[in-house]
ZALO-883284 format. One record per residue (C-alpha): residue in three letters; y, x, z. Coordinates in pm, whole numbers, padded with zeros to 5 digits, always signed. Example, Ala and Ser with C-alpha at 12.3 -4.5 7.8 and 13.67 -1.06 7.14 Angstrom:
% residues 2
ALA-00450+01230+00780 SER-00106+01367+00714 
END
This chain:
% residues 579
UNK-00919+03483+01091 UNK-00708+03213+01301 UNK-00432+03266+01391 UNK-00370+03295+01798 UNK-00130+03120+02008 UNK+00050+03371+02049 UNK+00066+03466+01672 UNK+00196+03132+01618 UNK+00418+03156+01870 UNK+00572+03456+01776 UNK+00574+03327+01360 UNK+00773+03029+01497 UNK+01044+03187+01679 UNK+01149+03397+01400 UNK+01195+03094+01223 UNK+01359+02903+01513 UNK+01611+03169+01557 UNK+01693+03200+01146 UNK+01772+02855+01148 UNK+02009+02910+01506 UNK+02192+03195+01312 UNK+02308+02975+00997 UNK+02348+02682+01289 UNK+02624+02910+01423 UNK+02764+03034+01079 UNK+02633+03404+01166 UNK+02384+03414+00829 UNK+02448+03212+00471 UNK+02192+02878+00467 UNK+01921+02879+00217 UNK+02062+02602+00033 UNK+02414+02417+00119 UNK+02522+02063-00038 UNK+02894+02132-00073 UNK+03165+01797+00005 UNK+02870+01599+00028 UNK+02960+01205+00145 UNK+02619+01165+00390 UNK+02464+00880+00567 UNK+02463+00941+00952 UNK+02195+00646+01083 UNK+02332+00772+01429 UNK+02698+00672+01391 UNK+02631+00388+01133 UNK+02887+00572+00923 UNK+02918+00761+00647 UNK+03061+01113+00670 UNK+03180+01398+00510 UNK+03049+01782+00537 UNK+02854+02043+00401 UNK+02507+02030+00457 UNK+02367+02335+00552 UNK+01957+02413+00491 UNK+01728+02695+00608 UNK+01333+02753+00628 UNK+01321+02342+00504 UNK+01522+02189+00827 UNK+01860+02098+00793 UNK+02080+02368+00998 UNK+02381+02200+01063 UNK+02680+02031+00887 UNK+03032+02145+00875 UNK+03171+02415+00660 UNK+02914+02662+00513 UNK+02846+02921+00264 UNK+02480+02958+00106 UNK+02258+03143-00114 UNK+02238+02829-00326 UNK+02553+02619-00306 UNK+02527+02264-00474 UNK+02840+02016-00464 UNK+02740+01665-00439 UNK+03134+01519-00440 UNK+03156+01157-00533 UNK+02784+01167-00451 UNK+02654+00964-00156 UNK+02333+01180+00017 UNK+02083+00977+00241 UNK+01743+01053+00416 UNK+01426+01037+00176 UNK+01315+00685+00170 UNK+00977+00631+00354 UNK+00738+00304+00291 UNK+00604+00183+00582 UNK+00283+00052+00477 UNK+00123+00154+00147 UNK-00249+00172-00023 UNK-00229+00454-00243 UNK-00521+00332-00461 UNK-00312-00015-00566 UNK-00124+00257-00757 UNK-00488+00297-00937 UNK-00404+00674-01026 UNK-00499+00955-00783 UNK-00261+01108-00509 UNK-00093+01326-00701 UNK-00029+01090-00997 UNK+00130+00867-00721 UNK+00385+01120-00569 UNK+00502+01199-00930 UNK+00613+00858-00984 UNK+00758+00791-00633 UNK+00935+01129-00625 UNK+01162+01036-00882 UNK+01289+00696-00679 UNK+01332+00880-00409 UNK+01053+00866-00148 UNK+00986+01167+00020 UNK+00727+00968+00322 UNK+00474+00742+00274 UNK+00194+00574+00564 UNK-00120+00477+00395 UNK-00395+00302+00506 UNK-00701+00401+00295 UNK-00911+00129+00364 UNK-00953-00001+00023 UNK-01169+00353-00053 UNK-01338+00338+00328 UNK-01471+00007+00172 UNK-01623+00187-00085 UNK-01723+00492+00065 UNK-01672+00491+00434 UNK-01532+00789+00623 UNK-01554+00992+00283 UNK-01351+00773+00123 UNK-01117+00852+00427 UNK-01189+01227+00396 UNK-01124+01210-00035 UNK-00768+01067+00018 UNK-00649+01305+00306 UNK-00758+01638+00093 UNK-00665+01483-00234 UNK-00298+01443-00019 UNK-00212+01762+00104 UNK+00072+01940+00011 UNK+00193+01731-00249 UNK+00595+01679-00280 UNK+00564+01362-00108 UNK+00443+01362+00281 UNK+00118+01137+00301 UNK+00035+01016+00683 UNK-00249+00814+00757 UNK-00360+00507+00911 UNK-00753+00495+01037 UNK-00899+00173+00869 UNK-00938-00076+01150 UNK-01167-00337+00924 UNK-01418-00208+00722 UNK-01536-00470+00617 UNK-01245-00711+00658 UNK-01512-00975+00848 UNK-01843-01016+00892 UNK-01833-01250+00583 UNK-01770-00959+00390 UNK-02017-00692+00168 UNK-01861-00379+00179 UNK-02025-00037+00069 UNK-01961+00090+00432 UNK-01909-00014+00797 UNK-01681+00162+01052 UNK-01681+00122+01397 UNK-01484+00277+01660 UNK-01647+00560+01679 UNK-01712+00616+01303 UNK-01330+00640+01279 UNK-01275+00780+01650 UNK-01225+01216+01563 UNK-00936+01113+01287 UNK-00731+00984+01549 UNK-00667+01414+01603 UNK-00579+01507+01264 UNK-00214+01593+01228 UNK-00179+01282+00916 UNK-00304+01005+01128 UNK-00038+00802+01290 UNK-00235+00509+01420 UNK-00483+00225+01351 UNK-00383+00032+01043 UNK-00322-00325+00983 UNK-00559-00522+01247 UNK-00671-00825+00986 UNK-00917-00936+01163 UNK-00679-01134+01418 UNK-00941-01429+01483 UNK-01126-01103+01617 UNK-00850-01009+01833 UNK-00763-01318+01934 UNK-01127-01381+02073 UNK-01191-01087+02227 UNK-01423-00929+01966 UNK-01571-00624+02156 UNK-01602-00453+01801 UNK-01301-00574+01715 UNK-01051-00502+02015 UNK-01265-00191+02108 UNK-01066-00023+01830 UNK-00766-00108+01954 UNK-00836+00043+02261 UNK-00932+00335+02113 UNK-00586+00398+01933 UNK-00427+00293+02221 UNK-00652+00611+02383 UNK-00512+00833+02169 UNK-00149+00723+02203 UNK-00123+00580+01812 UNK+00025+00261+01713 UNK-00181-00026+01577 UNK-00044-00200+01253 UNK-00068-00598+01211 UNK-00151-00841+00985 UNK-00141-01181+01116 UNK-00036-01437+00794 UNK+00137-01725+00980 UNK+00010-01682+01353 UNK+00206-01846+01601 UNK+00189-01968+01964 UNK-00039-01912+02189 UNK-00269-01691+01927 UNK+00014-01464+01841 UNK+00053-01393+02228 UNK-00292-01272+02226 UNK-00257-01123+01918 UNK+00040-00883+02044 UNK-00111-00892+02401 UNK-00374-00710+02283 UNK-00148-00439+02152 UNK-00061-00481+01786 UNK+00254-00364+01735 UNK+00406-00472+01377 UNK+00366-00700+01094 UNK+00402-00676+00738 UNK+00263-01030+00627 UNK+00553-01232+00705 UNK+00654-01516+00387 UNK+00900-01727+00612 UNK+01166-01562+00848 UNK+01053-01842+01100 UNK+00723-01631+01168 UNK+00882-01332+01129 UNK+01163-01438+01370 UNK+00928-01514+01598 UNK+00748-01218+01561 UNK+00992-01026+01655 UNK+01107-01205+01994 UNK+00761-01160+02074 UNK+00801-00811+02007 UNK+00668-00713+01711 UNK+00839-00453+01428 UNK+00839-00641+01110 UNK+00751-00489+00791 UNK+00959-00631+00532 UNK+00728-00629+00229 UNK+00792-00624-00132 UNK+00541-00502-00397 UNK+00358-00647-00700 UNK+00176-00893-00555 UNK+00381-01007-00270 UNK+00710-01036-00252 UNK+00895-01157+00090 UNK+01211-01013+00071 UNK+01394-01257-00028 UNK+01280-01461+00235 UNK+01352-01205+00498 UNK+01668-01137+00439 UNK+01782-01270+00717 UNK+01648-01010+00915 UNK+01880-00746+00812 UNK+02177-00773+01023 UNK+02276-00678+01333 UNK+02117-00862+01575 UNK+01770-00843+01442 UNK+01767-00502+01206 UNK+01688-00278+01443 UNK+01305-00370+01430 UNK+01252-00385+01064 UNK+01166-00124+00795 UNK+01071-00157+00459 UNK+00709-00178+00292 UNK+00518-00205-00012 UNK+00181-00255-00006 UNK+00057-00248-00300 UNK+00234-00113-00614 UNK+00126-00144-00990 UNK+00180+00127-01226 UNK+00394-00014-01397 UNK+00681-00101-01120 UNK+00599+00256-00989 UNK+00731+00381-01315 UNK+01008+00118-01427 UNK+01111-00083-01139 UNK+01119+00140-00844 UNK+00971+00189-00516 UNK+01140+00151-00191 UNK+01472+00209-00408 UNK+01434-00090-00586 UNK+01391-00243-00218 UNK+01710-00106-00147 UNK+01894-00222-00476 UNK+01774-00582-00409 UNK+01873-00595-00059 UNK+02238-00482-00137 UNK+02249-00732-00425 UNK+02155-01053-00192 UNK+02460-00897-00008 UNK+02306-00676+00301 UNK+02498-00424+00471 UNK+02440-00069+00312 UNK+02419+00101+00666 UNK+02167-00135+00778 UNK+02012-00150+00462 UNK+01942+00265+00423 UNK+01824+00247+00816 UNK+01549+00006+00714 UNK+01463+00249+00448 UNK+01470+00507+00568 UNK+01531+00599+00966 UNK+01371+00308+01133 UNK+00995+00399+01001 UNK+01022+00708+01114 UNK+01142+00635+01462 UNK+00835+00337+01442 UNK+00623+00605+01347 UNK+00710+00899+01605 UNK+00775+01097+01276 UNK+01047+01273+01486 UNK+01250+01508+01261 UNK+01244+01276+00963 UNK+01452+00996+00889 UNK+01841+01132+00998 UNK+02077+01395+00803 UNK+02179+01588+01126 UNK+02065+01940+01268 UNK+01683+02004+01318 UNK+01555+01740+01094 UNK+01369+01790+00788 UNK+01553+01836+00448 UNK+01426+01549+00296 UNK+01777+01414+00124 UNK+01824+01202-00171 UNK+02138+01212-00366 UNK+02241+00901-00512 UNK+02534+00810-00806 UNK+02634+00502-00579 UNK+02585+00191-00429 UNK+02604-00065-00696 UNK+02384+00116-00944 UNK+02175+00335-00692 UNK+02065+00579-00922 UNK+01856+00832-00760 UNK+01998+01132-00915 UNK+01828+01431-00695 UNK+01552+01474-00446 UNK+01517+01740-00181 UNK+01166+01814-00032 UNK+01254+02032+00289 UNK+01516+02206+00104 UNK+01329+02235-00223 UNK+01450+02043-00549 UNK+01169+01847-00641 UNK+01353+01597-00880 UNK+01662+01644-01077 UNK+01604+01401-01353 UNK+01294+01564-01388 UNK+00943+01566-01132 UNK+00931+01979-01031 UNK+00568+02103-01092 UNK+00329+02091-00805 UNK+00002+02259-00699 UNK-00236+01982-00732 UNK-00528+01961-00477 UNK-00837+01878-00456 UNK-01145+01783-00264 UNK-01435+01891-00196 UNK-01720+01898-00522 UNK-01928+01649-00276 UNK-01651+01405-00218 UNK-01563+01398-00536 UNK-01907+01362-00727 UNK-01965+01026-00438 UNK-01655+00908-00552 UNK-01741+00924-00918 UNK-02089+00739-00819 UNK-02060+00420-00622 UNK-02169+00057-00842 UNK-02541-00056-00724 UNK-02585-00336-00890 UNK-02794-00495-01216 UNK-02637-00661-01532 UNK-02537-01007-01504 UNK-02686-01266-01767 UNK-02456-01623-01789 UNK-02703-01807-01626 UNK-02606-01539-01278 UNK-02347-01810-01244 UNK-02441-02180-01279 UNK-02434-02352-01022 UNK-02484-02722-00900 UNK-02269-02940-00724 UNK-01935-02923-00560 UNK-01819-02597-00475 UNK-01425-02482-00334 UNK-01144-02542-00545 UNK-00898-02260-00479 UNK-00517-02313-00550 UNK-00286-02029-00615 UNK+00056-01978-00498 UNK+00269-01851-00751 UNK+00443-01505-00597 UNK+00236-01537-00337 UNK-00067-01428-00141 UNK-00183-01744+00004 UNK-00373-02028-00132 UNK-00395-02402-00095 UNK-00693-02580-00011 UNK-00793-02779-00292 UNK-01089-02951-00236 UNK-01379-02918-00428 UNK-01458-02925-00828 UNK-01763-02942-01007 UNK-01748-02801-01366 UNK-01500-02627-01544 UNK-01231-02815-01697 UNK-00944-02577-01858 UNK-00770-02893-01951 UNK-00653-02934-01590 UNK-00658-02595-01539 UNK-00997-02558-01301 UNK-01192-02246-01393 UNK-01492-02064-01255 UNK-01451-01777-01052 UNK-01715-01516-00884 UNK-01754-01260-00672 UNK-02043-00999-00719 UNK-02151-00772-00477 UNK-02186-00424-00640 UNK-02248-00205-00341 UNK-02611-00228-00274 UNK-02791-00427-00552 UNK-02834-00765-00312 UNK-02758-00996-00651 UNK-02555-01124-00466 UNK-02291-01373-00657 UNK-02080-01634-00488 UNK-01893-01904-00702 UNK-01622-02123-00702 UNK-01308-02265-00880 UNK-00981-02196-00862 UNK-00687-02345-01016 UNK-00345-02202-01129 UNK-00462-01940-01288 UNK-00400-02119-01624 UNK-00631-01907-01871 UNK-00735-02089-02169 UNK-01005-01929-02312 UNK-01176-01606-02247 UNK-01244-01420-01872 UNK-01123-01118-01697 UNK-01301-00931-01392 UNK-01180-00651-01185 UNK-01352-00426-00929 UNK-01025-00412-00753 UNK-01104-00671-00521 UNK-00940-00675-00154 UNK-01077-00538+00061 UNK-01440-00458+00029 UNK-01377-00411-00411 UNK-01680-00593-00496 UNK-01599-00748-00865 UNK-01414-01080-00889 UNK-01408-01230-01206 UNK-01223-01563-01331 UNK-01303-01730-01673 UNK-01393-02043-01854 UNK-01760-01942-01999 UNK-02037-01835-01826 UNK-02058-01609-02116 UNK-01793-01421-02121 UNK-01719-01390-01730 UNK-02041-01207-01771 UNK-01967-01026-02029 UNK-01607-00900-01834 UNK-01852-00830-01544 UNK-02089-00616-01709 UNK-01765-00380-01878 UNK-01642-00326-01545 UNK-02018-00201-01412 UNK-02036-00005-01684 UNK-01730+00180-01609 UNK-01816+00246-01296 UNK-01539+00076-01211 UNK-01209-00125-01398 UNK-01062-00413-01526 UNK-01203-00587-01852 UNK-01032-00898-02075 UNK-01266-01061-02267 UNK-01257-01310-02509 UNK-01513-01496-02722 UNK-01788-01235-02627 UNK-01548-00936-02716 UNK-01429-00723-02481 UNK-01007-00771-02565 UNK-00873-00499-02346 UNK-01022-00240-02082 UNK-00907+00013-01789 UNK-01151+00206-01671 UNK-01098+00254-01300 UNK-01382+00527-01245 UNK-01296+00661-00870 UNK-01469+00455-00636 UNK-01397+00171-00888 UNK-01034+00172-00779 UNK-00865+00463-00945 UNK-00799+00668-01290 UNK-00793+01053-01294 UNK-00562+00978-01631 UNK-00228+01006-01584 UNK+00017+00735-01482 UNK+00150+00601-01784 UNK-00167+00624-01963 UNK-00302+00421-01688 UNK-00016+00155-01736 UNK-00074+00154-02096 UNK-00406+00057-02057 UNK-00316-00171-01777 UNK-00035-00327-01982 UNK-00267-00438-02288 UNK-00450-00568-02027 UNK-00194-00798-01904 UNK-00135-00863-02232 UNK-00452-01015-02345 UNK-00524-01204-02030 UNK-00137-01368-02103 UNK-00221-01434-02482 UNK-00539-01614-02350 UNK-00276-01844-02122 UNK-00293-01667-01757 UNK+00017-01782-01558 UNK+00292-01547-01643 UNK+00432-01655-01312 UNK+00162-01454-01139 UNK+00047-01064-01192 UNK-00326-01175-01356 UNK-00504-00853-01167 UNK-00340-00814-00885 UNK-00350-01142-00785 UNK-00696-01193-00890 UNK-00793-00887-00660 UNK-00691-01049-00336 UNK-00872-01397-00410 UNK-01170-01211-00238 UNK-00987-01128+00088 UNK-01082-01379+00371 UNK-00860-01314+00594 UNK-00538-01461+00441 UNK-00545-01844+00426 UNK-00633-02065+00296 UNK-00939-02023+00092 UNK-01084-01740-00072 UNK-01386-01636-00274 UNK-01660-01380-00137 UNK-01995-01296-00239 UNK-02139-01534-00015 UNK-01947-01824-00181 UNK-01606-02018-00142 UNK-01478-01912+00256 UNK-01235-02110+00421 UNK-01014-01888+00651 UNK-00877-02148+00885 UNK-01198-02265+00987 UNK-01349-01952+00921 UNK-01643-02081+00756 UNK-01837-02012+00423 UNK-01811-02380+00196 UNK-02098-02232-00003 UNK-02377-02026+00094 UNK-02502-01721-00165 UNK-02703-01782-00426 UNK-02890-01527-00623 UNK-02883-01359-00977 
END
């Protein structure tokens, strides 16, 4: 039966007034951190008290006796890091996998935008990740998908409009719209496009950017038409002027991108105050040995930030960003989400309070782990459409895109065109294949940097409508890759001299394991390994950079299934062709 207003009402000021008794020192706390040395983002200080907990909110902090009385001298304690902008399924593990491994560095908030999975599967994908989310020991919010597909060049597995997405904006996860990518949209006054911003707006949510090097008069329009931060800034020019124009920048570093060094200018005085830190997208295998937004935090104070500022961009200012209004502060009210840390040289993150509960101590604390719904889950499990691939799926005549990487970076150069393979001077085939719908659809190109000299690898992780991109320098055996990923409903595949070298089967939605996390990085690992032993750039993460060659909305060129697309011009250099 549900429960009444007044029910609630009444449950809710018996807590209230428990947590106003230990306030005022007339009942013991649940749980008090004795001599603790804490991090007040108010004050830009740090300070010494007890920190007193009851029912999960931090009571006050002073001198105080409780039930459970931990000291924490010589310890520093700090709000639970939060990541800005995240896609769970870059982790390629489920929910729960993910909050295992972030727990233990210290995150206690994460903001995900699930459109990688709404690419997939639409609004179920949407409706998988939020009941796959709940209650876990990390808090997962939401932001509603705002391009699905990324463009109209793009073949997705679903299509959300405004008012596919439009009842979300009510559920207590969902914070906003996420990252706007289609800014030529925005900037032209797409009616599909901007309609969704309006929408938000409707609903009082923020809307996220992502607007790779606009300036001038387009980034006016851009923010005019009321995107509020950015997390794709590589220069602090853009991002400086970002900012002045308004925007909260996103300083991002994950596996594939990685800006803060770049942006490290931002984090002083005059400009901090409109940054927070972001991710993105995070491998297994720096979830498990380099760190989350921890090892965000280490690098900053290494390249010589200010701690205080440093922790507030970790912690504080997403959750003032976000409206997440009792998270982000160690002061009375708030949640008690705390980490404890050894120091700040070494930053070890020694213990990790989830509203007052102990959920790492050198160990992840067992969770309940959810689930969704049978339906969701058997979709989820069922989503390639396509037919095998023979070597002839990709030949091709004349001169097609040639696509040049950027080493630690998500843009590309602009080429020209090649007309063969020639792994000599580094030019190799690559393909997209639409696996969605069964269109044989199959668009080619080259690309060069990617260095491989012999053998292909393919990947259905493939930004953001996770069609399967493959590189290689046969015919044969990028078909051969392509056909071990269908097969798996879903993966990543290293082939070599018609074997299949190494393989990671990625069977949810083609984007994530149900294994656990370091059997997923074990896998992934040999992976890497292979694709390196066959000469892939070791400057450059071989799948996760492969994965956003198919996203056409970061310039300069990209590959889709409709061919090689130039994003500046916005323009397809190659129309389909056909299995």
């Amino acid at each position: 039966m549900k429960e009444t207003y007044e029910e609630k009402i009444n449950r809710r000021l018996g807590v209230k007034q428990r947590i106003i008794a230990v306030a005022s020192g007339r009942e013991k706390a649940d749980l008090v951190l004795k001599n603790a040395m804490y991090l007040n983002v108010f004050s830009n200080e740090f300070l010494q008290g007890d920190i007193a907990v009851a029912n999960g909110l931090i009571a006050g902090i002073g001198e105080y006796e409780g039930e459970n009385e931990i000291d924490v001298n010589g310890k520093l304690v700090l709000p639970g890091f939060i990541d800005a902008h995240i896609h769970l399924e870059s982790s390629m593990v489920t929910p729960s996998e993910f909050a295992k491994a972030v727990v233990s560095h210290g995150t206690t908030t994460v903001i995900t935008d699930p459109h990688e999975i709404a690419n997939v599967m639409g609004t179920d994908g949407i409706e998988y990740m939020i009941q796959s989310s709940q209650n876990l020991p990390v808090d997962v919010h939401f932001m509603l998908p705002s391009c699905v597909p990324a463009t109209e060049f793009d073949e997705s597995g679903a299509e959300l409009g405004y008012k596919d997405i439009d009842s979300y904006f009510e559920h207590k996860k969902v914070l906003g719209l996420a990252e706007m990518m289609n800014y030529v949209g925005v900037i032209n006054g797409d009616d599909d496009v901007v309609s969704k911003i309006v929408a938000s707006q409707a609903h009082h949510k923020k809307i996220d950017g992502h607007a790779p090097e606009l300036s001038g008069n387009d980034l006016n329009a851009y923010i005019a038409a009321g995107v509020y931060s950015d997390h794709e800034c590589s220069t602090f020019e853009n991002a400086l002027e970002k900012l002045r124009k308004g925007q909260f920048i996103m300083i991002r570093e994950g596996t594939a991108a990685h800006n803060l060094k770049a942006l490290m200018p931002l984090l002083n005085q005059q400009y901090y105050a409109r940054c927070m830190f972001a991710t993105d997208d995070k491998h297994p295998s720096d979830l498990l040995y380099g760190g989350h937004i921890d090892y965000i935090v280490k690098q900053a104070l290494k390249n010589g930030a200010d701690p205080i500022i440093t922790l507030k961009a970790a912690t504080h200012h997403a959750a003032r960003y976000f409206a997440l209004n009792n998270k982000g502060a160690i002061a009375p009210g708030y949640l008690a989400d705390m980490v404890v840390v050894d120091n700040l040289t070494d930053f070890n993150v020694e213990t990790v309070f989830k509203r007052g509960k102990v959920i790492f101590d050198g160990e992840v604390k067992e969770f309940e782990i959810p689930t969704a719904d049978d339906r969701l889950i058997e979709k989820c499990h069922n989503t390639f459409c396509l037919n095998e691939v023979m070597p002839d799926s990709f030949k091709v005549d004349g001169k097609l895109g040639l696509i040049g990487l950027v080493s630690g970076e998500l843009l590309t150069h602009n080429l020209g065109t090649a007309d063969k393979i020639d792994v000599e001077n580094d030019i190799l085939k690559i393909a997209c294949i639409e696996r969605h719908k069964n269109t044989n659809h199959i668009g080619v190109g080259y690309v060069k940097g990617y260095s491989l000299k012999s053998g292909a690898v393919a990947t259905s992780v493939a930004h953001d409508s996770h069609n399967i991109i493959a590189v290689g320098c046969t015919d044969s055996d990028i078909s051969i890759a392509v056909n071990a990923v269908r097969n798996s409903k879903g993966g990543i595949a290293v082939v070599d001299n018609g074997k299949i070298k190494a393989l990671l089967e990625l069977p949810v939605a083609g984007l994530m394991s149900e294994e656990p996390l370091e059997k997923v990085n074990e896998k992934l690992e040999k992976a890497k390994t292979e694709a390196y032993r066959l000469g892939a750039d070791k400057g450059i993460d071989p799948f996760m950079t492969l994965s956003f060659l198919s996203l056409p909305v970061i310039p300069s060129l990209r590959i889709t299934t409709k061919g090689v697309f130039d994003v500046e011009k916005c323009e397809l250099l190659k129309n389909e062709m056909s299995v």
